[in-house]
NUFITOR-535625 format. One record per atom (N, C-alpha, C): y, x negated, z; atom name; chain. Coordinates in steps of 0.02 Angstrom, whole numbers. Layout:
REM NUFITOR-535625
R    north     east       up   atome   chaine
R        Y        X        Z      CA        A
...
This chain:
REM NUFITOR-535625
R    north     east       up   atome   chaine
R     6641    -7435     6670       N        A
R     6671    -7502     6673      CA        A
R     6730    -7502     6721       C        A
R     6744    -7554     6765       N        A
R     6788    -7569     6811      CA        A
R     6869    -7567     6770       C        A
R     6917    -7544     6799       N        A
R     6987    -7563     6787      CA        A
R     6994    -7612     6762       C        A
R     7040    -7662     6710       N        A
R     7030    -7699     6727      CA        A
R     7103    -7745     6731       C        A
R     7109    -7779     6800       N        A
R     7168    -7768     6842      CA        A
R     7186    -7879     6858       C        A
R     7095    -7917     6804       N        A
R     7152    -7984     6827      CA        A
R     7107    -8012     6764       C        A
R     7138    -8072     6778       N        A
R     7146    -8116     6690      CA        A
R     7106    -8165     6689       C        A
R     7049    -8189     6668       N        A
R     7002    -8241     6682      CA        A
R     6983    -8266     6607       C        A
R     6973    -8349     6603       N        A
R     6966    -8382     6571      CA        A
R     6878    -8411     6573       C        A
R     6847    -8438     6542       N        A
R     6789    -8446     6525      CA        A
R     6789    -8509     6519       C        A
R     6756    -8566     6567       N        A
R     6739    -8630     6513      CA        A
R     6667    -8632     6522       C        A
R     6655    -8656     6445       N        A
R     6613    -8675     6398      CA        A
R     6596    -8617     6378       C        A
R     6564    -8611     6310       N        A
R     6531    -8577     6235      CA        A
R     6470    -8576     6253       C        A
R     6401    -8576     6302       N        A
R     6344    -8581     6289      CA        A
R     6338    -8530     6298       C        A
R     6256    -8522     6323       N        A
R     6211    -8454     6345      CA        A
R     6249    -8465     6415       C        A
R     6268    -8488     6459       N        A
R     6291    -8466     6521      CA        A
R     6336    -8447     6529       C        A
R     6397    -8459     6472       N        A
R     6448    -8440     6456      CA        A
R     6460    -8369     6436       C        A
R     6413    -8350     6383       N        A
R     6416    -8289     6362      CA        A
R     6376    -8225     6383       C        A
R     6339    -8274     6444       N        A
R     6320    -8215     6500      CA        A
R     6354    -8192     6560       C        A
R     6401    -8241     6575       N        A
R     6447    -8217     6607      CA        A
R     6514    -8185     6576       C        A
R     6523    -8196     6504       N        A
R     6575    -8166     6478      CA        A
R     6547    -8072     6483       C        A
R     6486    -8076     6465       N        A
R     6447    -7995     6466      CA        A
R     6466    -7987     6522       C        A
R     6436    -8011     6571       N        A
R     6446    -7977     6623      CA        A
R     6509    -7974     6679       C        A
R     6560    -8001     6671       N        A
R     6617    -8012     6677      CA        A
R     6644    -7944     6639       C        A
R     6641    -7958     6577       N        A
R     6675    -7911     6550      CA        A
R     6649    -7821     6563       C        A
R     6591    -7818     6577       N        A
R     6560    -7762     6568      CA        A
R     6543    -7718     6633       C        A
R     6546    -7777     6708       N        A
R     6531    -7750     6776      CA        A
R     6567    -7791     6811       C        A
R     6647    -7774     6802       N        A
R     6705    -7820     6820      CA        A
R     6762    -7795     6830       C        A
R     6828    -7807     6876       N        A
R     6896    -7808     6860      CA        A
R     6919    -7837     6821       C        A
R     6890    -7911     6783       N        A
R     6910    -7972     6760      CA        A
R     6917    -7949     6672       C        A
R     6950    -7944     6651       N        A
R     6965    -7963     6562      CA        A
R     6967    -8025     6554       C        A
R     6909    -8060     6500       N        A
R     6917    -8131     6485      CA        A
R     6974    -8114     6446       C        A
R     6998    -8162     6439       N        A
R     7052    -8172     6395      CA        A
R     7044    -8229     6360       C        A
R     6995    -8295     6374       N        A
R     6994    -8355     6339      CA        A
R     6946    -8383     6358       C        A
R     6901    -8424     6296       N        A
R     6882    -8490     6310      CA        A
R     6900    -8554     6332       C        A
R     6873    -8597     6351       N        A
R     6889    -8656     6371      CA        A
R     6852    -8725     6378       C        A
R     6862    -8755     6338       N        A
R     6808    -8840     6331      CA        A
R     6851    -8919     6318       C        A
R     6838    -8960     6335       N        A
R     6857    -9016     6317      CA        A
R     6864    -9015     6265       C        A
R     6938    -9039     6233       N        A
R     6957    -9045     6181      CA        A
R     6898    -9067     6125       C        A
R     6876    -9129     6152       N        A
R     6811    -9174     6087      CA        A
R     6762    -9130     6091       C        A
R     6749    -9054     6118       N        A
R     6695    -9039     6110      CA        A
R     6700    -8975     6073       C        A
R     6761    -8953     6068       N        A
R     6760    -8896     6032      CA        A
R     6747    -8898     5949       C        A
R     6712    -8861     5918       N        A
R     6690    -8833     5861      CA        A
R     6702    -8791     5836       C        A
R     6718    -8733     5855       N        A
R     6770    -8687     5827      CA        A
R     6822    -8657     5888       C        A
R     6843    -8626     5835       N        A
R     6908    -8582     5870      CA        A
R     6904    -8528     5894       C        A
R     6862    -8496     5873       N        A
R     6857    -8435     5914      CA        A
R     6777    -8398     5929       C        A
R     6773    -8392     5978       N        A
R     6705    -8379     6022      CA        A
R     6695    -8309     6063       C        A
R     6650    -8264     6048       N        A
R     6671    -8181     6054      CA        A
R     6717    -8172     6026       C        A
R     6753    -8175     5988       N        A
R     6817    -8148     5963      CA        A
R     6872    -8175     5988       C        A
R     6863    -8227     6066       N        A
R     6926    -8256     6074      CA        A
R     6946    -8323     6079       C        A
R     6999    -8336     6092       N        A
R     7020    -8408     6067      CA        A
R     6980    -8460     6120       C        A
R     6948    -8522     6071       N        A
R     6928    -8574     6137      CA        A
R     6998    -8634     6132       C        A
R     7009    -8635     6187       N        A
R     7055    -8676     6196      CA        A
R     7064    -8737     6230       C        A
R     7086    -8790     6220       N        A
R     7078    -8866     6256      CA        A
R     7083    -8873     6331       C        A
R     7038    -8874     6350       N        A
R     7057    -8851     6432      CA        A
R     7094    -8931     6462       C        A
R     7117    -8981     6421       N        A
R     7173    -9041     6440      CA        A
R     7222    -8989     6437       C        A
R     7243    -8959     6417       N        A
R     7308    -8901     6405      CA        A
R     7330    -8846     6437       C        A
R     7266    -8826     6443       N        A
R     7267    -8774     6470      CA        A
R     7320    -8750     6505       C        A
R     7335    -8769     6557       N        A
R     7396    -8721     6605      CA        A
R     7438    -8735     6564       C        A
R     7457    -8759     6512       N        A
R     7525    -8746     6483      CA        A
R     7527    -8676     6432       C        A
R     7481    -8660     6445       N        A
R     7479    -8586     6403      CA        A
R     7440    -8541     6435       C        A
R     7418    -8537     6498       N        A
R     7400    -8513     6538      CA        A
R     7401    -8543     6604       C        A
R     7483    -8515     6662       N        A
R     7461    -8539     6709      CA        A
R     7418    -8532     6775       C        A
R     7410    -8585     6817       N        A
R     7343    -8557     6869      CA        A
R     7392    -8490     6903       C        A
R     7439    -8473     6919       N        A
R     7471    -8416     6953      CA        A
R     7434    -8345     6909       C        A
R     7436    -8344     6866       N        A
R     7417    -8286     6823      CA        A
R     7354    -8286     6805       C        A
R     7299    -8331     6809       N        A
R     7255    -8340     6773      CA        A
R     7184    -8368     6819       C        A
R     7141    -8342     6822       N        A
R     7087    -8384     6856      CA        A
R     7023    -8383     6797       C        A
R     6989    -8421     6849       N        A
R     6930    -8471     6788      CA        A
R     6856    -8458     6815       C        A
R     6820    -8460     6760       N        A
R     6751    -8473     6776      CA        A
R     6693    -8517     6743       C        A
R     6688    -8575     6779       N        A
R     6644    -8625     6737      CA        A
R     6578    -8599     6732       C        A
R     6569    -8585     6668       N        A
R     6495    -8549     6632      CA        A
R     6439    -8602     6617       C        A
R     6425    -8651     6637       N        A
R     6384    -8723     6626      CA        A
R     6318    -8711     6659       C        A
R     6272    -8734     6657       N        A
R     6211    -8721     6690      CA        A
R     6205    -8782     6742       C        A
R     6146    -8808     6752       N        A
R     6137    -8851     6785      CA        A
R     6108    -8932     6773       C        A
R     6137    -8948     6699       N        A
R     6115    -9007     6696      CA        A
R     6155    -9063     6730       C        A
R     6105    -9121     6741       N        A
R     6118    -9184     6791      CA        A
R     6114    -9160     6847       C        A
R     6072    -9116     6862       N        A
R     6058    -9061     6920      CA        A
R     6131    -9031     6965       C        A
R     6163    -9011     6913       N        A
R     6206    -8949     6937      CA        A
R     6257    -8998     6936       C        A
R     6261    -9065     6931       N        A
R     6344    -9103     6944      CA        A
R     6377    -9107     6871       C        A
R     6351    -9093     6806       N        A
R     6407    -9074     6765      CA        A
R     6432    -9000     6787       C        A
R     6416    -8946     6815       N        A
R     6462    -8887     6837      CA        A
R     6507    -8931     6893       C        A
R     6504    -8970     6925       N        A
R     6507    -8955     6980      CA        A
R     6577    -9004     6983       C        A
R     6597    -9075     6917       N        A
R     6642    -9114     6909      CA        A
R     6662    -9058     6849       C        A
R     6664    -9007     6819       N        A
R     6711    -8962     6786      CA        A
R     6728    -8900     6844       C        A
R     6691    -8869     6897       N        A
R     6741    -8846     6947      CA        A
R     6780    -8872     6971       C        A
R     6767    -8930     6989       N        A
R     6844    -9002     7016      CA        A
R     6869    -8997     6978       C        A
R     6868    -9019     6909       N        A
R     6908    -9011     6860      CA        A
R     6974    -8939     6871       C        A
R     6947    -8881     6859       N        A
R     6982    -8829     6875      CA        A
R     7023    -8826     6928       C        A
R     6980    -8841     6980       N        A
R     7021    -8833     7046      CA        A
R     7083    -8885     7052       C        A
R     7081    -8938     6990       N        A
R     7105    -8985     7016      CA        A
R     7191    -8974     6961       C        A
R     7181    -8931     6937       N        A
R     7220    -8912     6908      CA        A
R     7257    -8838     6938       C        A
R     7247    -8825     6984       N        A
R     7263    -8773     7021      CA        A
R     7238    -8702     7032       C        A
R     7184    -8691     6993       N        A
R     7167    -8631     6975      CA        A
R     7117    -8579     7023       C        A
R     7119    -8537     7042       N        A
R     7081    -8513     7064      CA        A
R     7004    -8491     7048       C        A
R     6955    -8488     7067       N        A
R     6880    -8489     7023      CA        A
R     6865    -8423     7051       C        A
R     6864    -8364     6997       N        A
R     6828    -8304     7017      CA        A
R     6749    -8314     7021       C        A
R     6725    -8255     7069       N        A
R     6643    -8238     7062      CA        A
R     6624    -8195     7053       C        A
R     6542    -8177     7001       N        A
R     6553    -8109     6999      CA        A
R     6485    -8098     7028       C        A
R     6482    -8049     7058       N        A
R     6439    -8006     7098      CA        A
R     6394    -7950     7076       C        A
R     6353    -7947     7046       N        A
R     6339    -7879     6998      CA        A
R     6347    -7810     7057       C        A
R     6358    -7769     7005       N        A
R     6350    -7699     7046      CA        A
R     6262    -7671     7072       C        A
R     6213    -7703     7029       N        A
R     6175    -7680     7034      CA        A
R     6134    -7755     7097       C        A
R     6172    -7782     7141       N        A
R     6145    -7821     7174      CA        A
R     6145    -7788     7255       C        A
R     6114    -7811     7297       N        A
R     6107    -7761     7361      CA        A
R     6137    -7827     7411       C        A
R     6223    -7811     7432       N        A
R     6250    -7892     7471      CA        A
R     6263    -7845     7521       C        A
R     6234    -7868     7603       N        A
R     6249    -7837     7663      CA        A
R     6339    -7848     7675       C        A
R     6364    -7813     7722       N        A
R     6456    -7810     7723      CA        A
R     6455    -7895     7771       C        A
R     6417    -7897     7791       N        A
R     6435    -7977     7826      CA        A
R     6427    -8051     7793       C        A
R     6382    -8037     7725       N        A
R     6384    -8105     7698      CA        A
R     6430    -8120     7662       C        A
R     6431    -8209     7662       N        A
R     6497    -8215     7641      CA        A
R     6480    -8287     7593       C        A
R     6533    -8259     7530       N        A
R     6511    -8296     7457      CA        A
R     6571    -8341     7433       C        A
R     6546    -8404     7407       N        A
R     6614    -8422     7401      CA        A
R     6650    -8414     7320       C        A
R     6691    -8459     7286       N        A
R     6696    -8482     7216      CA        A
R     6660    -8482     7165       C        A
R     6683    -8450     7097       N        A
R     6651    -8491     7051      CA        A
R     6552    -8483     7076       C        A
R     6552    -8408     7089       N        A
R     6501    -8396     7100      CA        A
R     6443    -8349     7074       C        A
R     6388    -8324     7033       N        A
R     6393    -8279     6988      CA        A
R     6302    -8274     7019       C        A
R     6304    -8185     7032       N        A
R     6245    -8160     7075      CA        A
R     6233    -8096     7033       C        A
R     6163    -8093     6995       N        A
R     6153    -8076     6949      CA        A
R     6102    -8001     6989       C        A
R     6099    -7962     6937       N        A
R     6059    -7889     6950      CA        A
R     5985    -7901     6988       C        A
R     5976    -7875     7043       N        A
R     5922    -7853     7095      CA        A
R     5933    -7914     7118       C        A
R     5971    -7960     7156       N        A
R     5973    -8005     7202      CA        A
R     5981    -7962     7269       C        A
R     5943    -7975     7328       N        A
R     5970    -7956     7373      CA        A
R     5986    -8010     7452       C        A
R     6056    -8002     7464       N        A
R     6067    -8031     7508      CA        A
R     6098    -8025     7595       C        A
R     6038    -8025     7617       N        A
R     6026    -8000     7698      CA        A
R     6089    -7999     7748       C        A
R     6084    -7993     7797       N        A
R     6127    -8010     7842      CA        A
R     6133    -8075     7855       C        A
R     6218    -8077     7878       N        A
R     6250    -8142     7876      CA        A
R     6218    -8200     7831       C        A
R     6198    -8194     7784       N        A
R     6176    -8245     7723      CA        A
R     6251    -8276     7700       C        A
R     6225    -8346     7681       N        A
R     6295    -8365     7660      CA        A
R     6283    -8389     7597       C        A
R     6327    -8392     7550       N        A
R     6309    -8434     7483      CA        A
R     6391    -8476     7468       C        A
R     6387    -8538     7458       N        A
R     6452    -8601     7446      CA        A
R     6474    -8586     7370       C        A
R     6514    -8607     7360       N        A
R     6567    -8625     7301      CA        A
R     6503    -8659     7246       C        A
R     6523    -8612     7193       N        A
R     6502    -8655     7125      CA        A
R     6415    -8649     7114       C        A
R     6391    -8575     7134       N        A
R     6318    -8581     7155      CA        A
R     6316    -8516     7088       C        A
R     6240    -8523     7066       N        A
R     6213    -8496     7027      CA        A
R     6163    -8448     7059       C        A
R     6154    -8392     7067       N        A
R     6109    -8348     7092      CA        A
R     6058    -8308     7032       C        A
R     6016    -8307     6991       N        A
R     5997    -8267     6944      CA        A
R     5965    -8199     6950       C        A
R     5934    -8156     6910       N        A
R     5902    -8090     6945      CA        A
R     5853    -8095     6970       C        A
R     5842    -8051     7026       N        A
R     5765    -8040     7077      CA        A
R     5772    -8081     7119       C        A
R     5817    -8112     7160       N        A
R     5796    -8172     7197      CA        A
R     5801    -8123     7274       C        A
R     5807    -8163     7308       N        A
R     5787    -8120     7389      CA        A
R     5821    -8190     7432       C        A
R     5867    -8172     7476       N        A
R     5896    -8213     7497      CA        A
R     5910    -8189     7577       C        A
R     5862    -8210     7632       N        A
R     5854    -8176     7696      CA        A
R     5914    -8185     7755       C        A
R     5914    -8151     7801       N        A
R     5955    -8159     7845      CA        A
R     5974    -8220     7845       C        A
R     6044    -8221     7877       N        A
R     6058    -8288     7916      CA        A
R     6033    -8359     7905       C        A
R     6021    -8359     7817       N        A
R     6015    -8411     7755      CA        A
R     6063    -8434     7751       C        A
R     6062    -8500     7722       N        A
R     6119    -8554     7688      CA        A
R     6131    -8571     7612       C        A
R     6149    -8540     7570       N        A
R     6157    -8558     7518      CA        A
R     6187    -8626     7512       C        A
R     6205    -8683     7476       N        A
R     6262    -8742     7510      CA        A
R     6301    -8737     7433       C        A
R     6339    -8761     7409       N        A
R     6366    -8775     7375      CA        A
R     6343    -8814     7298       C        A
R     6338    -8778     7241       N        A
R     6315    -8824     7160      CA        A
R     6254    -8820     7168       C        A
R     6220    -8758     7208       N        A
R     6151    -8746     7190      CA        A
R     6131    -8687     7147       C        A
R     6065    -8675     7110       N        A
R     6068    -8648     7048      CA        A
R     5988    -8614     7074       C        A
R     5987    -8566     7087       N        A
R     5917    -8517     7084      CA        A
R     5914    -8473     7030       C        A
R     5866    -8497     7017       N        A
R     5819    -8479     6937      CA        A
R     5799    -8399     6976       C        A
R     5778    -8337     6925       N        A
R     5739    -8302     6948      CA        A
R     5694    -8278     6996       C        A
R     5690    -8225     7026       N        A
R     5627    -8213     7086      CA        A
R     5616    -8278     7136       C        A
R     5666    -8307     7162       N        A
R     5668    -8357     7210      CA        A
R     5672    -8332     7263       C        A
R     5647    -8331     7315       N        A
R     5611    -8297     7371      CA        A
R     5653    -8373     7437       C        A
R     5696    -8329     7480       N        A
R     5703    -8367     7523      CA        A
R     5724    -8324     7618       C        A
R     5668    -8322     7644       N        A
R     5672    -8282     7692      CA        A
R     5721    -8304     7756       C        A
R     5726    -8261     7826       N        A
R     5777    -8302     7834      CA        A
R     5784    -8366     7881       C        A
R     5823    -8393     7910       N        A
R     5849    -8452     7942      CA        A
R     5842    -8521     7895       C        A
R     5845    -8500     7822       N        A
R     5836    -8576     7789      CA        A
R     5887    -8583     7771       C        A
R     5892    -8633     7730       N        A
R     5945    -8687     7719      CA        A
R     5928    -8746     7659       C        A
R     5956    -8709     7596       N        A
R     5952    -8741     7527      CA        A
R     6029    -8787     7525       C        A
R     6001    -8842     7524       N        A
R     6059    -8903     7501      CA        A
R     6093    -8889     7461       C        A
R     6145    -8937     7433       N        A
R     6170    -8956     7385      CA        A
R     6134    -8976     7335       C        A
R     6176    -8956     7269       N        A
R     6149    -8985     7179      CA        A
R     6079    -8959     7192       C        A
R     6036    -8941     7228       N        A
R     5953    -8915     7220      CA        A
R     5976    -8864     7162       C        A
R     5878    -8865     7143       N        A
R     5870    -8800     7089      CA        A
R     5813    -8786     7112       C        A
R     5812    -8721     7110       N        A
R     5745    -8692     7136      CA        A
R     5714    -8639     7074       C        A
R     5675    -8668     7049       N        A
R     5644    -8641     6979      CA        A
R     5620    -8552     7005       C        A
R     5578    -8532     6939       N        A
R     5570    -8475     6937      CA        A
R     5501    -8460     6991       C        A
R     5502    -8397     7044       N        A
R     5447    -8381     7062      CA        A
R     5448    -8441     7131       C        A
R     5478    -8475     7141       N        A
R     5479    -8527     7189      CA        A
R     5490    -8511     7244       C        A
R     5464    -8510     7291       N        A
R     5498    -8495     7392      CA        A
R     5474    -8543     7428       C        A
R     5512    -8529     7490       N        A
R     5513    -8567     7548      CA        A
R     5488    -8525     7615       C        A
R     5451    -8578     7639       N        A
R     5444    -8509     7727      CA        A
R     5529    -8496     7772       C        A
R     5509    -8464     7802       N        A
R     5564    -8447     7872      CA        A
R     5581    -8520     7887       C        A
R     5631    -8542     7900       N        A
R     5667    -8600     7936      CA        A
R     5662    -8642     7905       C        A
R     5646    -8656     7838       N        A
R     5638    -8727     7800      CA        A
R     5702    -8745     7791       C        A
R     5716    -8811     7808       N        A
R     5763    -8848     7770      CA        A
R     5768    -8846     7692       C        A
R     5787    -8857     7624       N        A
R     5773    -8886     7577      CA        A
R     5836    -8930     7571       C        A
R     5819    -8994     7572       N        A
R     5878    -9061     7571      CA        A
R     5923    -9058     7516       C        A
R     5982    -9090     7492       N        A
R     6026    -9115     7447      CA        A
R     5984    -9135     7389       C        A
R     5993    -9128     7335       N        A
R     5958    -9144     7264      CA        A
R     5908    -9117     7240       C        A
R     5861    -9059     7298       N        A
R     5778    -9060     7255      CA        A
R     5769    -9019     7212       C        A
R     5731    -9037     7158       N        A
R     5695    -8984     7121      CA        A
R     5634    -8966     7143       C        A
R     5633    -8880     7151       N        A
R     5590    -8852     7166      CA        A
R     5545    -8843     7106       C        A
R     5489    -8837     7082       N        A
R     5469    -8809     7026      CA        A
R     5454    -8739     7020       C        A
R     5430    -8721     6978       N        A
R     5396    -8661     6960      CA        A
R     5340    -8618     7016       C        A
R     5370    -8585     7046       N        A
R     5292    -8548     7093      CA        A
R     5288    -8608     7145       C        A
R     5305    -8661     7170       N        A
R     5293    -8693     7224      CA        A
R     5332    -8647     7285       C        A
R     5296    -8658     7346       N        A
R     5294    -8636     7405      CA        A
R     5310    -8702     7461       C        A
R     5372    -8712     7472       N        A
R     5390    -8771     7524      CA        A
R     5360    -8735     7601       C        A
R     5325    -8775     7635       N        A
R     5310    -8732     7671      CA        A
R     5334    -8783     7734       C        A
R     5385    -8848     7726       N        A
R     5419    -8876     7789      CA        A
R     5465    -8925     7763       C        A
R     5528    -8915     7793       N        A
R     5570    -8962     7768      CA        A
R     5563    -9031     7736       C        A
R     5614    -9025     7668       N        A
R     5599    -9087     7621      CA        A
R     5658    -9139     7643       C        A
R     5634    -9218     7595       N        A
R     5678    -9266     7601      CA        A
R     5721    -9244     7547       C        A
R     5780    -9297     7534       N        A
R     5841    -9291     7498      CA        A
R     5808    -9336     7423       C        A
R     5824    -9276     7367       N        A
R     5804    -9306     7300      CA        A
R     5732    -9301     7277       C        A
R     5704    -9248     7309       N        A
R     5634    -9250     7267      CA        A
R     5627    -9187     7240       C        A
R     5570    -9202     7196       N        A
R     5527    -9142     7154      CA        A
R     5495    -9127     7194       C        A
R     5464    -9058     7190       N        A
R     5412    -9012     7244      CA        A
R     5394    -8981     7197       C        A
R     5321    -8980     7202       N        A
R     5272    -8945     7167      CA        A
R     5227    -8909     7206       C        A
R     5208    -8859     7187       N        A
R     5109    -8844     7217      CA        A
R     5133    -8796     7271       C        A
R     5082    -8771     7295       N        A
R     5058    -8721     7353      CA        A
R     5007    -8768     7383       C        A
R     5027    -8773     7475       N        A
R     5096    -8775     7490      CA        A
R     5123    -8848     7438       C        A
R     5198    -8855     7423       N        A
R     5227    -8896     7373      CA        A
R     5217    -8969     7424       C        A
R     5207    -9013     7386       N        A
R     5209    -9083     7401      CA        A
R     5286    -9124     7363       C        A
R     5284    -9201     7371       N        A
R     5326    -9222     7340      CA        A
R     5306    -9238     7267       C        A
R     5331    -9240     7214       N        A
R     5303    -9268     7161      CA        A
R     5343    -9363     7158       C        A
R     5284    -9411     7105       N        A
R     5278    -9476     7123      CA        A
R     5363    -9489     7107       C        A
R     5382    -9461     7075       N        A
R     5463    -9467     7049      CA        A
R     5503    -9432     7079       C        A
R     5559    -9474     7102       N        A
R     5615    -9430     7117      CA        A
R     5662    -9374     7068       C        A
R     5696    -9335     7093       N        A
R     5748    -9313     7063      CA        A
R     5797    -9355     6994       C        A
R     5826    -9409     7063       N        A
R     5864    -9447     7020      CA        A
R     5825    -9492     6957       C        A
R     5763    -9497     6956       N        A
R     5740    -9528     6890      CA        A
R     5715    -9485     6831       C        A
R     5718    -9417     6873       N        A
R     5691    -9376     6815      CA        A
R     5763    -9349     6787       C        A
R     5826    -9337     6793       N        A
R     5865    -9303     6793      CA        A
R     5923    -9371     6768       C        A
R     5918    -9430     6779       N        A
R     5943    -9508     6772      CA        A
R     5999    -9488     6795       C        A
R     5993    -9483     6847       N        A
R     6073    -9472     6902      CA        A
R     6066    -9532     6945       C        A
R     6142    -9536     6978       N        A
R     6132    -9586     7030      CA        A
R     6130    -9551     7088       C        A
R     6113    -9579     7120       N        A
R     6115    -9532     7229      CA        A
R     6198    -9503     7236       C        A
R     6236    -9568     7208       N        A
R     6304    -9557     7221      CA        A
R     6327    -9486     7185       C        A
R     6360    -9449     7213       N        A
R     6360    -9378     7169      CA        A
R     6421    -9384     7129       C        A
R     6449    -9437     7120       N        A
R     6486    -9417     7065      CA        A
R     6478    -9474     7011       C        A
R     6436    -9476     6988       N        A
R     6406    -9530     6954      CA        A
R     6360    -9505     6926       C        A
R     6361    -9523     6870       N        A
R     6296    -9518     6808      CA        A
R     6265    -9580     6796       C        A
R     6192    -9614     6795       N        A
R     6178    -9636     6766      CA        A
R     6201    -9666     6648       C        A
């Protein structure tokens, strides 16, 4: 186990929460030291053994100078509830750690941002980039001189070779890839095992080998608005 040498806070109690508390705590510098949820949503008091606390409050008992954060949320409303609780954080001053597993293979030139969490056998090529607030899970493959963008969420064994370029808020389900140079636009869901095999529009489902559009958008399956900070 790593030293452990800085102080990190946790928001939310779910399964994403307490997989990054494992692994935070276990292949990390970081000691959680706390939970953290909207006041109206908390249910108990203490979660792993430590305190969840009102994150309206928060810096008054933890400030951002001493303390950084990690929003543990998955990707519902396709990634924009993480993505208005990282604002949230940031907007309170705090810094957003990422964690990187040890057992992941990251070349010395790529570069990762915030509030970012890259899980066991990911491997990521030369000059690959991945944005603030992105979800990486295990097995994925992430090729040269790729674009990760910012509040995107790859599910398992996601296969992306290189010169592409995954949008914003996308999710790219389990087993899912793209060829060399594909675009994938702002909003899409990829599904399960689909193969994009040429750049998509903004807001759709993709299905199939090679993936097509499905008759519904994103935003009706997911009841979001286009506007990204807006919920239906």
């Amino acid at each position: 186990m790593d030293k452990k040498t800085k102080a990190l806070i946790i928001y939310g109690t779910g399964e994403t929460a307490d997989i990054a508390y494992e692994y935070f705590t276990n292949d990390s510098p970081y000691e959680v030291i706390a939970f953290a949820m909207n006041e109206a949503y908390i249910q108990d008091k203490l979660h792993n053994g430590l305190p969840v606390l009102a994150f309206e409050e928060i810096e008054t008992l933890y400030p951002p100078k001493d303390f950084e954060f990690f929003v543990g949320t998955s990707y519902g409303k396709l990634n924009r509830e993480r993505m208005k609780m990282y604002e949230a954080v940031k907007s309170k001053g705090y810094r957003c750690a990422s964690y990187i597993s040890s057992a992941a293979f990251v070349w010395h030139n790529v570069v990762i941002g915030e509030n970012t969490m890259i899980l066991e056998h990911t491997v990521l090529q030369h000059k690959a980039s991945v944005g603030n607030n992105v979800i990486i899970w295990g097995g994925c493959y992430i090729g040269h001189q790729s674009k990760i963008k910012d509040h995107v969420f790859l599910a398992p064994r996601v296969a992306i070779p290189g010169f592409c370029e995954i949008g914003e808020y996308s999710f790219m389900a389990v087993n899912a890839a793209v060829n060399d140079f594909v675009k994938i636009a702002k909003d899409n869901f990829i599904a399960s095992g689909a193969v994009v095999t040429k750049d998509t529009a903004t807001g759709v489902l993709m299905k199939g080998i090679p993936a097509v559009p499905d008759a519904k958008s994103c935003y009706d399956i997911f009841n979001i608005s286009p506007k990204v900070a807006e919920f239906i």
